[in-house]
C-alpha positions in Angstrom: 213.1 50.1 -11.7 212.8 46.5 -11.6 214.0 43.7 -13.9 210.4 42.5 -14.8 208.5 45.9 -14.8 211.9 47.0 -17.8 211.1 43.7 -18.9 207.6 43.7 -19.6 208.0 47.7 -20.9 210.4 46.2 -23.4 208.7 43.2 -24.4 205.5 45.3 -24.8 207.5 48.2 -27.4 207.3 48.0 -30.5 210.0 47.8 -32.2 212.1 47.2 -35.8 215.5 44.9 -36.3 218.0 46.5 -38.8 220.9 44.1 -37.7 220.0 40.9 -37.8 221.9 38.2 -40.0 219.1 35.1 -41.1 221.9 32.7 -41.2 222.7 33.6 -37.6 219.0 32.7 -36.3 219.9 28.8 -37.2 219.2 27.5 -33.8 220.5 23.9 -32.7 217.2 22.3 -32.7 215.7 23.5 -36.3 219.6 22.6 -37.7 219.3 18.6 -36.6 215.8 18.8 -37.8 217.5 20.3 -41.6 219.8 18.2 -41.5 217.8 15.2 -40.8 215.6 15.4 -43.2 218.4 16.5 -46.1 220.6 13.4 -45.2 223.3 15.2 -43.8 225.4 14.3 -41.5 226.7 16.6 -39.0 229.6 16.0 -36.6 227.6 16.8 -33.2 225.3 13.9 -31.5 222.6 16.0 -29.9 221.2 19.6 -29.9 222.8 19.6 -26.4 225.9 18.5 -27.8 225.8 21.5 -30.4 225.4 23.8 -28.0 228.2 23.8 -26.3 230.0 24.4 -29.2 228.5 28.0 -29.3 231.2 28.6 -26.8 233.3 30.8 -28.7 234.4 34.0 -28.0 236.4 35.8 -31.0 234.7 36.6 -34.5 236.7 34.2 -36.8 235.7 31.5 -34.3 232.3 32.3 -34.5 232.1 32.4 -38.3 233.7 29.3 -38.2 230.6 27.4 -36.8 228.2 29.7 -38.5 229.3 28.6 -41.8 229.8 25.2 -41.1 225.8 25.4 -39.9 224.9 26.9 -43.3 226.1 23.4 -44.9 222.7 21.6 -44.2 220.3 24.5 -45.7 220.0 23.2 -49.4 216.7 23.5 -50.6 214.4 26.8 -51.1 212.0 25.0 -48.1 215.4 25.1 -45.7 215.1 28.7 -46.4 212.0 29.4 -46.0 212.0 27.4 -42.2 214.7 29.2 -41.2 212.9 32.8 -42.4 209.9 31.9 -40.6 211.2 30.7 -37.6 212.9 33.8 -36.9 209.5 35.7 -38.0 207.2 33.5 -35.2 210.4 34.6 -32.4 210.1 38.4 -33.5 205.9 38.4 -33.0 206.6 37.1 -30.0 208.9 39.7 -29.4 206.8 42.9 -31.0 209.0 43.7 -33.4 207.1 44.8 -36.2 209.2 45.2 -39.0 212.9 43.6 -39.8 215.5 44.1 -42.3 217.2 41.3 -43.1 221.0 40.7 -43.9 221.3 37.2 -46.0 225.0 36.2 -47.3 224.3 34.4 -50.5 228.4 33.5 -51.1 227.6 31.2 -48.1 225.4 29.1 -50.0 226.1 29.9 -53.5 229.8 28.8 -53.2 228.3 25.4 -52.4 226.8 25.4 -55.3 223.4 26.2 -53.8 221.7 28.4 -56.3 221.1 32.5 -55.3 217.5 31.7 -56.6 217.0 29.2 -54.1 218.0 31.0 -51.3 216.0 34.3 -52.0 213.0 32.1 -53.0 212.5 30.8 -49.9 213.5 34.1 -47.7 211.4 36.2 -49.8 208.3 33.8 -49.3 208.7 33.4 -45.3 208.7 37.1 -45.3 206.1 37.4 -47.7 204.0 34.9 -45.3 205.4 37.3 -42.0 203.4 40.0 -43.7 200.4 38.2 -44.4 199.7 36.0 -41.1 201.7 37.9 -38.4 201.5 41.9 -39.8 205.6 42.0 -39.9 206.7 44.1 -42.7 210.3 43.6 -43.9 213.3 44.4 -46.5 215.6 42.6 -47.4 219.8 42.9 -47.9 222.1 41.2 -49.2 225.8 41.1 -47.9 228.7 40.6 -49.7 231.8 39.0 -48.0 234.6 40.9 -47.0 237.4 37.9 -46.8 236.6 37.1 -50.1 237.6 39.6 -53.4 236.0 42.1 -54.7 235.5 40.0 -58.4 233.8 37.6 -56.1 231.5 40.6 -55.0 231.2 41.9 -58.4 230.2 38.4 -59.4 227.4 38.7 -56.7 226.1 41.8 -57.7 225.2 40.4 -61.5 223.0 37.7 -59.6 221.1 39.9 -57.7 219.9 42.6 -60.1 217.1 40.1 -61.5 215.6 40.3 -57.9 216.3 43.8 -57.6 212.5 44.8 -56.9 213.1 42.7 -53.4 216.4 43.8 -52.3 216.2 47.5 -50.6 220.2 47.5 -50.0 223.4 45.4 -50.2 225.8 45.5 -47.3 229.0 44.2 -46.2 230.0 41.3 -43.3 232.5 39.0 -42.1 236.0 39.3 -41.0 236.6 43.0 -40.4 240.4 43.2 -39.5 242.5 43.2 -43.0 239.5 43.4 -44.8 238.4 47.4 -45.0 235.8 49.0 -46.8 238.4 50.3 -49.4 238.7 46.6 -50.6 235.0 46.7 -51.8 234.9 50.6 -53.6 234.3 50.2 -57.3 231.2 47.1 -56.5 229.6 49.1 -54.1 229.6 52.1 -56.8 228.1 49.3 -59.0 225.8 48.9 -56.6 224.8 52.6 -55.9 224.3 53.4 -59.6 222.0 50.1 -60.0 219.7 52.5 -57.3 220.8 50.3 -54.1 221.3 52.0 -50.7 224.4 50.6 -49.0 225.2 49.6 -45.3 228.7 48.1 -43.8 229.7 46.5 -40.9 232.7 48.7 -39.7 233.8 49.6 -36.3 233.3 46.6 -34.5 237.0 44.9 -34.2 237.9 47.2 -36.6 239.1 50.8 -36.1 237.2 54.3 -36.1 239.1 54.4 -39.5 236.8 51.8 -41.2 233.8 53.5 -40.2 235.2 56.8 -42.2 235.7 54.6 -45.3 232.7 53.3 -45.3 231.0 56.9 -45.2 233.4 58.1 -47.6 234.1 55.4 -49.8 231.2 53.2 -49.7 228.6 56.5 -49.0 226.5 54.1 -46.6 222.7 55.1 -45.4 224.0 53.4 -41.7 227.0 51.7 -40.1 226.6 48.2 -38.4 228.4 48.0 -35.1 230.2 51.3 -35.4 231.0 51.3 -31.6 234.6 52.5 -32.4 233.7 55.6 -33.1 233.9 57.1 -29.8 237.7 56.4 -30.0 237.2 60.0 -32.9 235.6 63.3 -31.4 235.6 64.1 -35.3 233.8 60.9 -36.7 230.3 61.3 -33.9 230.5 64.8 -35.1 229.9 63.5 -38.6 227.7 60.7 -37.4 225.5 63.5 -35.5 225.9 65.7 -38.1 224.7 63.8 -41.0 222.3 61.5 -38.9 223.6 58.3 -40.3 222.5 55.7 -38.2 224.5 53.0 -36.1 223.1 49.5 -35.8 224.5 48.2 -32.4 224.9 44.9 -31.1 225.3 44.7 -27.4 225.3 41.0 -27.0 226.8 40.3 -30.2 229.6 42.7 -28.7 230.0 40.9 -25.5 230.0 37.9 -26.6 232.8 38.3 -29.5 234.5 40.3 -26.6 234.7 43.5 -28.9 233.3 45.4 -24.7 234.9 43.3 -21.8 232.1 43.9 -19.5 228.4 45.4 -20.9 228.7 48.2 -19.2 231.5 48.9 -21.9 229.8 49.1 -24.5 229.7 52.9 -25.2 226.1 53.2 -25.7 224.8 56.0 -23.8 227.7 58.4 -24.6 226.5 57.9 -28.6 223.2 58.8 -27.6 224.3 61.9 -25.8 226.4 62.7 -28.6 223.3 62.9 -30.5 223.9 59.9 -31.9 220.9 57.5 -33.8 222.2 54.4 -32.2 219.4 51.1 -32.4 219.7 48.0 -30.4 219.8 44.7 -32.3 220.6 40.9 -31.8 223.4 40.1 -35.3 223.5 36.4 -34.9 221.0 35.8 -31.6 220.7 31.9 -31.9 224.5 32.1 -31.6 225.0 35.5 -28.8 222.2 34.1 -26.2 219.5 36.4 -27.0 217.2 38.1 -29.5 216.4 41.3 -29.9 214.5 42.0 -26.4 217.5 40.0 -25.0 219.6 42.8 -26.5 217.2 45.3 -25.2 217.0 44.6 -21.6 220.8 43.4 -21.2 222.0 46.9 -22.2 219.2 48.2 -19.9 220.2 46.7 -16.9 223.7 47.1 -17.2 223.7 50.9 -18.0 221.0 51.5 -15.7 219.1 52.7 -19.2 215.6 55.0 -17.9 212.4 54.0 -19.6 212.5 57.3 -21.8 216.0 55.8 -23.1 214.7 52.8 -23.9 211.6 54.0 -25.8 214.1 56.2 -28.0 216.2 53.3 -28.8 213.2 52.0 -30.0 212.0 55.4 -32.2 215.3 54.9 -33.1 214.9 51.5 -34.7 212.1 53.1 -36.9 214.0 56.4 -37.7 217.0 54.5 -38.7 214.9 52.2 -41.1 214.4 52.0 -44.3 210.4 52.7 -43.9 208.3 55.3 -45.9 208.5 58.8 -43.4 204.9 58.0 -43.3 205.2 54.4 -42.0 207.9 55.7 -39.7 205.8 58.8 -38.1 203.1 56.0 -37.7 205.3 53.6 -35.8 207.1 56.3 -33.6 203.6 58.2 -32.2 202.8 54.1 -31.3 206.5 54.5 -29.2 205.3 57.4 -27.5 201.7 56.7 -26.9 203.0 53.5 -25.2 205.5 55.6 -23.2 202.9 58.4 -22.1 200.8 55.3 -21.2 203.3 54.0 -18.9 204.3 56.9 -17.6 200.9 58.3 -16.9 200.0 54.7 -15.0 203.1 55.2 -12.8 
């Protein structure tokens, strides 16, 4: 199978992004143009100049930058351009519906209201709907390196905008931060009617992933790659279905797999596993999510059929009506049997 006939089959899928962090689409060019036009001044001459700075290669490093890039997005418009940029790359792309992580401790602890900042996400999105057909949800994430009070403090400003929040998950630093740390919000959360996700198992251990089943009771894990390191836990994951939202060049890139053939996708698949390729932070990892897609693809020598479940995967792990999901998964196949029948 050749690189552009798995490239065209991918680009032509259609697919939905459960991983995907809208601070971490801020590419170079659309910051300068931010922070142009707020009057601020950042500390890199060029776009060119910015980019090599994306040259990290552990997660603290990467937050690092990616917070310091969250400085120049002020007003609800900064919002908004940075929502719909990220819509116009996923039409492109044929991903039809996203769910959307946002960290509003980023901006809020800058004294950047959290109406501001949902304002203009939920109005991009609103305008993805309308104009491009790309249905969405949204999450908010609280942050793991800073206390639970903080959290708790979060919670109380989102439950005013709770008809446009689906779930509330959990990012940043992993290591010395585990899900424990967050119990008694996230049962705050639950009661308030919230489903819950949580990144665990990406530098973290298998461990984390248990806690956040057991402690947090998440709908789906982010990352969760460590998981093959317990027979016991991808028993449970299998078991129970809950899905795992993996990042392949987000995991390459923050060396969490040395090499992407690493990265222990096919063996959660064969375990039964409802693993989904997505892109985290792509303006920072080199590629969105048909980036994601065709990397994984080439390096694990992925079959057609494998790739379209990845992408049934994306719509099965959602949080879509059954309806909405059956819909999107007979387009999958149809596209497959297509394909198939052509060959």
């Amino acid at each position: 199978m050749g690189n552009k006939s798995i490239s065209n089959f991918i680009n032509k899928l259609p697919k939905a992004e459960l991983h995907l962090h809208i601070e971490g689409t801020f590419e170079p060019g659309l910051m300068f143009k931010i922070a142009q036009r707020n009057g601020i001044k950042i500390k890199y001459n060029s776009v060119e100049e910015l980019k090599k700075v994306y040259n990290f290669s552990k997660l603290q490093e990467f937050l690092d930058i990616y917070y310091a890039g969250a400085e120049v997005l002020i007003y609800e418009q900064d919002f908004y351009d940075l929502t719909w940029a990220y819509l116009l790359k996923a039409k492109e792309q044929n991903i039809v519906h996203t769910e959307i992580f946002f960290d509003p401790q980023t901006h809020t602890h800058r004294g950047i209201k959290f109406s501001t900042v949902i304002n203009g996400i939920k109005k991009a999105l609103d305008t993805g709907k309308e104009k491009l057909g790309i249905t969405s949800e949204i999450i908010v994430c609280f942050l793991r390196h800073l206390d639970e009070v903080d959290a708790i403090k979060t919670f109380h400003q989102i439950l005013p905008y709770k008809k446009w929040i689906v779930g509330v998950g959990l990012d940043s630093s992993e290591v010395g931060h585990p899900p424990a740390k967050f119990q008694k919000v996230f049962e705050m959360v639950r009661k308030e009617g919230f489903l819950t996700v949580a990144h665990a198992g990406e530098e973290g251990p298998a461990e984390y992933v248990w806690d956040a089943l057991r402690l947090l009771k998440v709908s789906r894990v982010d990352h969760g790659i460590r998981s093959v390191e317990d027979e016991k836990l991808l028993d449970e994951l299998a078991t129970t279905k809950i899905p795992l939202t993996v990042c392949p060049l987000s995991n390459l890139k923050l060396q969490v797999v040395k090499n992407m053939k690493d990265l222990p996708l096919r063996t959660l698949l064969q375990k039964g596993i409802l693993a989904s390729i997505n892109s985290d932070d792509p303006a920072y990892f080199g590629g969105y999510l048909n980036e994601n897609y065709l990397a994984v693809a080439e390096a694990l020598k992925l079959t057609k059929q494998e790739i379209a479940q990845l992408a049934e995967n994306s719509f099965k792990a959602s949080f879509l009506d059954e309806e909405v999901k059956t819909r999107w998964i007979k387009k999958v196949d149809s596209y497959y049997e297509k394909i198939i029948q052509v060959k």
